[in-house]
N, C-alpha and C positions, 0 to 999 in steps of 0.2 A: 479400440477406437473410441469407444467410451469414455473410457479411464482420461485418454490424452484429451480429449473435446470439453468435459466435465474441468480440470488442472488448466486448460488454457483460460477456458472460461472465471473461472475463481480466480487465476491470478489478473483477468483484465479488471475484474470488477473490484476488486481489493486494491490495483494501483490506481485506479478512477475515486474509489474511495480515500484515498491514501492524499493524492494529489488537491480533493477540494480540500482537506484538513489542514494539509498545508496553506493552502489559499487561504482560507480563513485565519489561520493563524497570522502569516505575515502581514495581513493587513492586520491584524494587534500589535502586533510585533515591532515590526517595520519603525512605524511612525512615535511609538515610546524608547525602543531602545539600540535602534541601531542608530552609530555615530561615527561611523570611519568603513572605509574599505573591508579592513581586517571582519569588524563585526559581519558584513554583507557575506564574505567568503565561507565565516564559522556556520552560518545560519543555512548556507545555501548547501553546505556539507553535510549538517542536520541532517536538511529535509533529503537528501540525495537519501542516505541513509537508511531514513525512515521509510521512504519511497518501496525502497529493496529490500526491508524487512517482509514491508507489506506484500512485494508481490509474490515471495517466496512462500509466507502463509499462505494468501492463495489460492497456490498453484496446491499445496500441500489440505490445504481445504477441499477445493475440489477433487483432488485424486480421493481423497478420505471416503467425500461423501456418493462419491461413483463406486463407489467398493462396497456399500452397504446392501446389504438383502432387507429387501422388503418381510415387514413381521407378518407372521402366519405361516412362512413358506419350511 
């Protein structure tokens, strides 16, 4: 129960993570270099992307670090 609680946990915090970088990128982004539909689509597939790499680290962070033993034991 751990293990799952710990992997839910790190993948919400990692796509909360994931999601303001995004935000702060498209507002750079946005207003310099997108000029057409097409670009909005590429950009918003990006971030899709990047979103779901993030939350699969994670989940894979959390599982990691719920699996470690405390030193000394």
């Amino acid at each position: 129960m751990k293990r799952a609680f710990f992997t839910l946990l790190g993948a919400i915090v990692f796509a909360l993570v994931s999601y303001g970088l995004v935000e702060l990128f498209a507002l750079w982004y946005g207003p310099r270099y997108i000029k057409s539909d097409s670009d909005i689509g590429d950009a918003f597939m990006t971030a899709l992307g990047f979103m779901a790499v993030c939350l699969i680290a994670g989940g894979v962070v959390g599982f990691r670090w719920a699996g470690r033993r405390p030193k000394g034991s």
